[in-house]
ZATI-810936 format. One record per atom (N, C-alpha, C): residue number from 1; residue in one letter; atom name; x, y, z. Coordinates in pm, 1 decimal, always signed. Layout:
N
{rodo: NUM, tormar: A, bator: CA, x: X, y: Y, z: Z}
...
//
This chain:
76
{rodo: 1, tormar: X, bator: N, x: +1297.0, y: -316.7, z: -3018.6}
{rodo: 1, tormar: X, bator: CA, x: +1319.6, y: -436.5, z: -2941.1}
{rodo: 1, tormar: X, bator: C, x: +1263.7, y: -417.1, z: -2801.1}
{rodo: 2, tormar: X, bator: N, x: +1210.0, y: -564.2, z: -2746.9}
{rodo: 2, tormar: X, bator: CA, x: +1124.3, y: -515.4, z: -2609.6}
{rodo: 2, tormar: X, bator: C, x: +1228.0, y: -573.4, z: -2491.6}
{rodo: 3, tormar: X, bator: N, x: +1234.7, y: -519.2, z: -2419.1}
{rodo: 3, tormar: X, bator: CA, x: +1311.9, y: -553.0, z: -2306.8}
{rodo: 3, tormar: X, bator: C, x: +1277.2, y: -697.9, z: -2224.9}
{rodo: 4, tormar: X, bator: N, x: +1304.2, y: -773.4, z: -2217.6}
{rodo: 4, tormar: X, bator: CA, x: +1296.6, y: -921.1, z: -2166.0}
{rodo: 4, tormar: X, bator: C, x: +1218.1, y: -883.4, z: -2010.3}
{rodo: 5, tormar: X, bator: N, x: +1124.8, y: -924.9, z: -2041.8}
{rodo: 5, tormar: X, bator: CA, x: +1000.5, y: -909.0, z: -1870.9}
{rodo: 5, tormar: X, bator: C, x: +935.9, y: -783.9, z: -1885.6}
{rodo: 6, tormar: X, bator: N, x: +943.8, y: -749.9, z: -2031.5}
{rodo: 6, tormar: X, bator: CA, x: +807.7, y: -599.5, z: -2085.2}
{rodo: 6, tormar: X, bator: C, x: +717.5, y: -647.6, z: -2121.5}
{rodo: 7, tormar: X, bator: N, x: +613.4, y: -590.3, z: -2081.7}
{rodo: 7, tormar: X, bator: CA, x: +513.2, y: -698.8, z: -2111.8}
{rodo: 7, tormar: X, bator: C, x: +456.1, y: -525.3, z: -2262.9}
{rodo: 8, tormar: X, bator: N, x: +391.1, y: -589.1, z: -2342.3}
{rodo: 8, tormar: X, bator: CA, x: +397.2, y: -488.6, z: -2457.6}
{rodo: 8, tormar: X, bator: C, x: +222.5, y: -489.2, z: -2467.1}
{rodo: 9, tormar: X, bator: N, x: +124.1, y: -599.6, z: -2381.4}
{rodo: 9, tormar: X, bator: CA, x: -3.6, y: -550.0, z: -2384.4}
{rodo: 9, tormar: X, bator: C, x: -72.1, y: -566.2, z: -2239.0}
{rodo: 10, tormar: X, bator: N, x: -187.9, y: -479.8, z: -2172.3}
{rodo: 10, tormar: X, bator: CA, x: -233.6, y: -512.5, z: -2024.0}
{rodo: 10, tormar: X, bator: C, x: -359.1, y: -482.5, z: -2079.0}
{rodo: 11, tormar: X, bator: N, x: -454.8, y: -581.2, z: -1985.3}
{rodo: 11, tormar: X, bator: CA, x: -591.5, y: -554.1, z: -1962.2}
{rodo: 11, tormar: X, bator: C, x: -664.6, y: -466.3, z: -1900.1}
{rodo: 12, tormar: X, bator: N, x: -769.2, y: -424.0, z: -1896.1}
{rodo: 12, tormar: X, bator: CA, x: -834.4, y: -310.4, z: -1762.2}
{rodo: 12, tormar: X, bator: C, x: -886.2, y: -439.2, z: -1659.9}
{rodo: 13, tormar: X, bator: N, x: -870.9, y: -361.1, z: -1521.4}
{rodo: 13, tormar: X, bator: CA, x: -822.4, y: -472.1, z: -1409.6}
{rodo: 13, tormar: X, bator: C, x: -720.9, y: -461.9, z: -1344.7}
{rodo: 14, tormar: X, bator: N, x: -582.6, y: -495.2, z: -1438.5}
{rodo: 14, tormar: X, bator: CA, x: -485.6, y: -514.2, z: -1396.5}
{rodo: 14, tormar: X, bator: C, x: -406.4, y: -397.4, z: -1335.7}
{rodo: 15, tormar: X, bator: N, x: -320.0, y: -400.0, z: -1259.7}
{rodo: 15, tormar: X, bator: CA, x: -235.7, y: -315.9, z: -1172.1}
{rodo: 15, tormar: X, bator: C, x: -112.7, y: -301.4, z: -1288.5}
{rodo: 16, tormar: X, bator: N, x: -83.1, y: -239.6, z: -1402.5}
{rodo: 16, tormar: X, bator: CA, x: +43.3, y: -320.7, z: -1505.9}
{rodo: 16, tormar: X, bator: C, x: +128.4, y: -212.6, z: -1419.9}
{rodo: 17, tormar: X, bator: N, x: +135.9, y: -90.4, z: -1304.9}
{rodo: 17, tormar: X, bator: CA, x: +207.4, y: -7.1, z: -1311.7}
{rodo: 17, tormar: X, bator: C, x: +211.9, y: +147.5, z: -1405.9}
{rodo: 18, tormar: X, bator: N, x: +313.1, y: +188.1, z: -1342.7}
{rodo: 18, tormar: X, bator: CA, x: +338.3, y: +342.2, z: -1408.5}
{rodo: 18, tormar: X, bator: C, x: +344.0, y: +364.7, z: -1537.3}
{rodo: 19, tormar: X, bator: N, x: +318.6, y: +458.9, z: -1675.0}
{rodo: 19, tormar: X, bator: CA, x: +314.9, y: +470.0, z: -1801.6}
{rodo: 19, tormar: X, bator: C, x: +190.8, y: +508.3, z: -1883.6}
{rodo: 20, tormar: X, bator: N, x: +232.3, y: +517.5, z: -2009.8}
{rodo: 20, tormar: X, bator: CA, x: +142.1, y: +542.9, z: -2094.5}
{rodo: 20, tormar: X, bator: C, x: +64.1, y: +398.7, z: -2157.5}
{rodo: 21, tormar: X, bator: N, x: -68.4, y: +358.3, z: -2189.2}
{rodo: 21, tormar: X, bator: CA, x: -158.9, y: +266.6, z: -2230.9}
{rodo: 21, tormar: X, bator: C, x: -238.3, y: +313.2, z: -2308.8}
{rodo: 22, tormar: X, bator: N, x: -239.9, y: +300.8, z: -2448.9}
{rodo: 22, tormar: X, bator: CA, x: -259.9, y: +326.4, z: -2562.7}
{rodo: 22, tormar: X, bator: C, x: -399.8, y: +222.4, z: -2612.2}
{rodo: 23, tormar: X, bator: N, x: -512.4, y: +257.2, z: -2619.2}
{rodo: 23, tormar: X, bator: CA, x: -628.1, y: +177.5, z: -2630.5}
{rodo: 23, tormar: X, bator: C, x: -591.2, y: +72.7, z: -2778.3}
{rodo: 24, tormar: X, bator: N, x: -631.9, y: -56.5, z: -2796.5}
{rodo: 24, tormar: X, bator: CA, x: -600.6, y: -87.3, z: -2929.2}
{rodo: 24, tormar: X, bator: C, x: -683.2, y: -79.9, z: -3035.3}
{rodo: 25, tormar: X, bator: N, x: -832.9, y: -20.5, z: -2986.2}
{rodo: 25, tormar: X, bator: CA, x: -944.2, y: -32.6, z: -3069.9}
{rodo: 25, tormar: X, bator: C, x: -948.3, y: +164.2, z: -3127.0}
{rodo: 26, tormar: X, bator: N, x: -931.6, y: +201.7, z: -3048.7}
{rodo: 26, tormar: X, bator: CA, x: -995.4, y: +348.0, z: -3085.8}
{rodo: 26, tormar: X, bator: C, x: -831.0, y: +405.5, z: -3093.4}
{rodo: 27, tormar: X, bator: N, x: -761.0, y: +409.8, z: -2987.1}
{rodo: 27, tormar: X, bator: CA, x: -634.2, y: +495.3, z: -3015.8}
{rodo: 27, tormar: X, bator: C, x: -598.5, y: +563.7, z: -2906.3}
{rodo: 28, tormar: X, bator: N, x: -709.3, y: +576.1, z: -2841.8}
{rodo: 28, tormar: X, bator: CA, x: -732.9, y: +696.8, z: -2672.4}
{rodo: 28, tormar: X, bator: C, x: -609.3, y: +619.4, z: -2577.4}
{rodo: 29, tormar: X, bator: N, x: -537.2, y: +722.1, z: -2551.7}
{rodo: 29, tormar: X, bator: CA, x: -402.0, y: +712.9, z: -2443.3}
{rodo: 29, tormar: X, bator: C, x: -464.1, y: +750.4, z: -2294.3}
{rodo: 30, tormar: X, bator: N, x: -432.7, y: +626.6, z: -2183.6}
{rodo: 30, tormar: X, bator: CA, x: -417.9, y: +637.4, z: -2057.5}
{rodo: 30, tormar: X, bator: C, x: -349.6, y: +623.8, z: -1979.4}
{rodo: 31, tormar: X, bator: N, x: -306.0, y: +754.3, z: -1905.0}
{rodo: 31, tormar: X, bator: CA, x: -180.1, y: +733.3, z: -1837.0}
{rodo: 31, tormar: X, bator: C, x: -184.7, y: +713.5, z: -1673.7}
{rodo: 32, tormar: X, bator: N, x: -78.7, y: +628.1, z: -1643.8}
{rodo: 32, tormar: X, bator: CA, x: -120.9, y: +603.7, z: -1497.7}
{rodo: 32, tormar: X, bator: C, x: +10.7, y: +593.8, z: -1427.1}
{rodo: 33, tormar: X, bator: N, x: +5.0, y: +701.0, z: -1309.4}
{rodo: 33, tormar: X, bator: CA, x: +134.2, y: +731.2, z: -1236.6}
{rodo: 33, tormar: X, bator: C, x: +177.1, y: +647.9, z: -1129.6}
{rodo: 34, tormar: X, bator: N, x: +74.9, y: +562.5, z: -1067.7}
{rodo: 34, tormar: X, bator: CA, x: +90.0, y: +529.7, z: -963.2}
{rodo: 34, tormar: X, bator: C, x: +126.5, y: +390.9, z: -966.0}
{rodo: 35, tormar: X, bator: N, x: +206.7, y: +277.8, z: -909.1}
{rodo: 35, tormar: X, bator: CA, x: +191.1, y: +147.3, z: -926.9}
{rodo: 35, tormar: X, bator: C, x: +83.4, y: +74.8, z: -864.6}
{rodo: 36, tormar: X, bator: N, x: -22.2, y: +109.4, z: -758.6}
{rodo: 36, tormar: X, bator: CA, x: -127.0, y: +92.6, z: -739.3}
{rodo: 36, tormar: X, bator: C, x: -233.8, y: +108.2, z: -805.2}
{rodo: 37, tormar: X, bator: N, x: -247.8, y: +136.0, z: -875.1}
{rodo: 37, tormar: X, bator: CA, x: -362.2, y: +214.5, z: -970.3}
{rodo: 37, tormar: X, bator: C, x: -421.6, y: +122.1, z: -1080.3}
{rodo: 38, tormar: X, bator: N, x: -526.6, y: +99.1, z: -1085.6}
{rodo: 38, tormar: X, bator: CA, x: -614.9, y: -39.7, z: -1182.6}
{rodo: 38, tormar: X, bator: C, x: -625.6, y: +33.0, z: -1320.7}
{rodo: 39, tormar: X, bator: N, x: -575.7, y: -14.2, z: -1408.8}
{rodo: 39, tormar: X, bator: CA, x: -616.5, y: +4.8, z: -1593.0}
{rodo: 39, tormar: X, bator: C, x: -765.1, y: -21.6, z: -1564.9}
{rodo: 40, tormar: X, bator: N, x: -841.5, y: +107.0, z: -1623.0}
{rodo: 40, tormar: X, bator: CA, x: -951.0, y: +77.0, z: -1678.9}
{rodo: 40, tormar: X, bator: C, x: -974.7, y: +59.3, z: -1816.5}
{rodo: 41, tormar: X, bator: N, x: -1116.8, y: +35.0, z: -1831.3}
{rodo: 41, tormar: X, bator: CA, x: -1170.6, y: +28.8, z: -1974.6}
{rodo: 41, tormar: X, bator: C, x: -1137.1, y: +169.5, z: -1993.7}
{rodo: 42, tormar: X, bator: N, x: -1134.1, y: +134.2, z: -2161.9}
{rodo: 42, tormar: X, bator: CA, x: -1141.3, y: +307.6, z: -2192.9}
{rodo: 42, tormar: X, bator: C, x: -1233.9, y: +386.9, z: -2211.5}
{rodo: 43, tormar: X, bator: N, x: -1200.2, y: +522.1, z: -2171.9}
{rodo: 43, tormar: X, bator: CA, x: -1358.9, y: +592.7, z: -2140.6}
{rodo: 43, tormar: X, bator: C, x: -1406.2, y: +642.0, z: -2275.9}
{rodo: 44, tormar: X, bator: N, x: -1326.5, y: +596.7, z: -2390.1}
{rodo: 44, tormar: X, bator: CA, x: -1368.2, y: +635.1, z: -2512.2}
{rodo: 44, tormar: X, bator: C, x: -1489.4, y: +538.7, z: -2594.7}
{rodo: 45, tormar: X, bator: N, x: -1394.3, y: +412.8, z: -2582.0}
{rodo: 45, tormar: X, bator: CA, x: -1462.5, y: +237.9, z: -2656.4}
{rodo: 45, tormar: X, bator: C, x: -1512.3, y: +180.5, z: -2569.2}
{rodo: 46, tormar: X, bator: N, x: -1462.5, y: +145.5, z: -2445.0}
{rodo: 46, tormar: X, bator: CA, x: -1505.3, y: +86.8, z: -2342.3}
{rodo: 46, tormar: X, bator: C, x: -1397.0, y: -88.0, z: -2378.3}
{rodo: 47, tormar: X, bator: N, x: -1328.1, y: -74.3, z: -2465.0}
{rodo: 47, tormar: X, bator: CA, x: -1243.4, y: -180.3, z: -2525.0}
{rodo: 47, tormar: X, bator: C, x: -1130.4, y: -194.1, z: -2354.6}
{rodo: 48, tormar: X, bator: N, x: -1110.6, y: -334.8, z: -2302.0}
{rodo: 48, tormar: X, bator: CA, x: -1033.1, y: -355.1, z: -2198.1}
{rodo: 48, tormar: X, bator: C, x: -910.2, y: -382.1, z: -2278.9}
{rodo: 49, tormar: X, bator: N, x: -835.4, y: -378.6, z: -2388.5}
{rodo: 49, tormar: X, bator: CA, x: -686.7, y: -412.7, z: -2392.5}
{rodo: 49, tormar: X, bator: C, x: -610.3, y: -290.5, z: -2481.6}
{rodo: 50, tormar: X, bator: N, x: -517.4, y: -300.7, z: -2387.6}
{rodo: 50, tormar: X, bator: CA, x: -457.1, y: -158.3, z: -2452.0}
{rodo: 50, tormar: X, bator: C, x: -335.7, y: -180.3, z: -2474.1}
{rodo: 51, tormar: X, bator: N, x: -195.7, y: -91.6, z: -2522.8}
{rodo: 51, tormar: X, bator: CA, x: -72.9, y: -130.7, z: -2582.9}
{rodo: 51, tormar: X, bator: C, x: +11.0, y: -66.0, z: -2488.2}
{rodo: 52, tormar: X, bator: N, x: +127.8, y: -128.8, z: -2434.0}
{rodo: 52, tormar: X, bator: CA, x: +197.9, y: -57.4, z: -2279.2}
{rodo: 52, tormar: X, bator: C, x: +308.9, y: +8.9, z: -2365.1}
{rodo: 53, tormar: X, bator: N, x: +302.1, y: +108.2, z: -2329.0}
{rodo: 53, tormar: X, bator: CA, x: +438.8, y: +186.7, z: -2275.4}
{rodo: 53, tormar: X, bator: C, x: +481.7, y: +246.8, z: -2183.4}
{rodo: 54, tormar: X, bator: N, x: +560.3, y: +163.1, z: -2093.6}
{rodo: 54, tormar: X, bator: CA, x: +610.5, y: +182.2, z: -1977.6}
{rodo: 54, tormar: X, bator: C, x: +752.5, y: +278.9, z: -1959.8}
{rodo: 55, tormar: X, bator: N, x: +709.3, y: +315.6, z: -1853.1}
{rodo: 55, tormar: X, bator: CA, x: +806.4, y: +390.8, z: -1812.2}
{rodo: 55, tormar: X, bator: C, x: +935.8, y: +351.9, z: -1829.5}
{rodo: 56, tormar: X, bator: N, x: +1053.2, y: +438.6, z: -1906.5}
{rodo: 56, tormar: X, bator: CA, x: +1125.5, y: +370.8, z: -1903.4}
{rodo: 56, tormar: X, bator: C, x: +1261.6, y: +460.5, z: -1853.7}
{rodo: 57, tormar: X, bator: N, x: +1211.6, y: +603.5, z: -1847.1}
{rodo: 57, tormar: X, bator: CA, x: +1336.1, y: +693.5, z: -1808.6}
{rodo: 57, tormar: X, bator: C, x: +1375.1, y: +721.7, z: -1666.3}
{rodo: 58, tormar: X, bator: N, x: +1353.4, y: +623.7, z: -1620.4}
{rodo: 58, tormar: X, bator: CA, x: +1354.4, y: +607.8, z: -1430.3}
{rodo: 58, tormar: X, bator: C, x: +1542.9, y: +604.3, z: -1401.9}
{rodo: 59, tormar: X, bator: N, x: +1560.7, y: +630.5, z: -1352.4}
{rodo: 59, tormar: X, bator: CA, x: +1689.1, y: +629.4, z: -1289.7}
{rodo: 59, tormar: X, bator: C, x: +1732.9, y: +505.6, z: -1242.7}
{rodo: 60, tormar: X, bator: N, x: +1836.9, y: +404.6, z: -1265.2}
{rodo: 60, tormar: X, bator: CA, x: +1882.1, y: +319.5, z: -1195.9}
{rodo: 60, tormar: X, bator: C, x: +1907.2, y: +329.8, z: -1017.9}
{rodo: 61, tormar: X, bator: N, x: +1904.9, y: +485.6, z: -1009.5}
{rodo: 61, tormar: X, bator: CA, x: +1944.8, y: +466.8, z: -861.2}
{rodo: 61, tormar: X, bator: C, x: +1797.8, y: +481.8, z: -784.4}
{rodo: 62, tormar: X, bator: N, x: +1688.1, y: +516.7, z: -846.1}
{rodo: 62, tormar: X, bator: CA, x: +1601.7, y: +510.7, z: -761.2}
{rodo: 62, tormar: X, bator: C, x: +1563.6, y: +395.6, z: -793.1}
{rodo: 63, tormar: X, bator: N, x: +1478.2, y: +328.1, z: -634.4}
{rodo: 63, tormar: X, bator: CA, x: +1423.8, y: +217.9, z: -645.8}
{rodo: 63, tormar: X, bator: C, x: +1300.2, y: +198.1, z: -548.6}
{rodo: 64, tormar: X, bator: N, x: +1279.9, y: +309.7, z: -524.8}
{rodo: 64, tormar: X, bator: CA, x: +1176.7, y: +299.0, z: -404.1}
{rodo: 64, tormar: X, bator: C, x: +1071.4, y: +430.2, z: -434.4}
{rodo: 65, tormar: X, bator: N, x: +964.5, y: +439.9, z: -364.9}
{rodo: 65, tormar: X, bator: CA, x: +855.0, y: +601.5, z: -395.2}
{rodo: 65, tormar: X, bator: C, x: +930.2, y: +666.9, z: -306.7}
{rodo: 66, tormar: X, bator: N, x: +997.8, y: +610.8, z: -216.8}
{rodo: 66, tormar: X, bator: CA, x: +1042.1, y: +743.2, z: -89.0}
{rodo: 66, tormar: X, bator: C, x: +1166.8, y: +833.8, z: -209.2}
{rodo: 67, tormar: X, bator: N, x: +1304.3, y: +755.9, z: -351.4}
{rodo: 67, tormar: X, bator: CA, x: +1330.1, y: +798.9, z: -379.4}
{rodo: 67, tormar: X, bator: C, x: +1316.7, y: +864.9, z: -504.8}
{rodo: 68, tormar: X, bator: N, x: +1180.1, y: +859.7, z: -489.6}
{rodo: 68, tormar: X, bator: CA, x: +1116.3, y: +989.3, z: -650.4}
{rodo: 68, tormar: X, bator: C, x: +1118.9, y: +1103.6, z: -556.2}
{rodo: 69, tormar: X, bator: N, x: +1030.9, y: +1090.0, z: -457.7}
{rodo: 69, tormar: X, bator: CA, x: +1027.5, y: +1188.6, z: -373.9}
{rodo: 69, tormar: X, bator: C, x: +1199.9, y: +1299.6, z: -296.7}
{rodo: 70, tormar: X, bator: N, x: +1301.0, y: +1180.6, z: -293.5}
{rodo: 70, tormar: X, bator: CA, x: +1383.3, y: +1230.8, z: -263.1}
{rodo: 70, tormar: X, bator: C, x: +1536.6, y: +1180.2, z: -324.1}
{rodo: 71, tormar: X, bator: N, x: +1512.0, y: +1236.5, z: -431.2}
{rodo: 71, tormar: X, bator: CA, x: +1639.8, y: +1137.4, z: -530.9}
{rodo: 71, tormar: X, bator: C, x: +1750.7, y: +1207.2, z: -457.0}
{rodo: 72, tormar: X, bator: N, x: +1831.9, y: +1054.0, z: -459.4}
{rodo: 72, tormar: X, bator: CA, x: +1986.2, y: +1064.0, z: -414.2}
{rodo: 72, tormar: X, bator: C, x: +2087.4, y: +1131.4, z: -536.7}
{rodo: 73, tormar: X, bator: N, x: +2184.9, y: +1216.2, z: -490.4}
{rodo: 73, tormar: X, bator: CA, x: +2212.1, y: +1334.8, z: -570.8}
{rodo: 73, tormar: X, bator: C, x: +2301.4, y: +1256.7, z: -679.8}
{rodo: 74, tormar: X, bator: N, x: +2317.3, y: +1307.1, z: -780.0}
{rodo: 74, tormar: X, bator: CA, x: +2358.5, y: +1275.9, z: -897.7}
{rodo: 74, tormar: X, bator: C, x: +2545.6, y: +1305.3, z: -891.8}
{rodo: 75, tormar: X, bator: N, x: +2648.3, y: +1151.2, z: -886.4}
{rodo: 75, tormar: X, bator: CA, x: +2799.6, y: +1190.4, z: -864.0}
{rodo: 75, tormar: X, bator: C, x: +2814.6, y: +1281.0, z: -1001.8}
{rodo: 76, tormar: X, bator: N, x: +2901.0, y: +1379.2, z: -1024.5}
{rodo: 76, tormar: X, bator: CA, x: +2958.8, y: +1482.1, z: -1072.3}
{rodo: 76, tormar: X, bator: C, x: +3085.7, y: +1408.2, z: -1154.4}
//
């Protein structure tokens, strides 16, 4: 089941965010860490649409890059 506002396919171009992007023509996985960062074509097919899997093991308490960098400590 997809989570309501997952989007389950992105183009090269697009900014879709952090995760794994799974080419739909050949199979070749691209991963992209940054939420700035443009999906390209793939350097395998050159095919622009690929299959998202997004990040999904993020912490509810972080919500910002300052707290990847500095996660607030975990209550006990």
């Amino acid at each position: 089941m997809v989570e309501q506002g997952t989007r389950t396919t992105a183009k090269a171009g697009e900014k879709p965010g952090p995760g794994r992007y799974v080419c739909v023509d050949c199979g070749r996985e691209v991963r992209i860490e940054s939420t700035d960062a443009d999906l390209v074509r793939c350097p395998t097919c050159a095919c622009e649409m690929y299959n998202c899997f997004p990040m999904t093991h993020i912490r509810p308490d972080i919500k910002t890059p300052e707290d990847v960098m500095n996660p607030p400590k975990r209550k006990e």
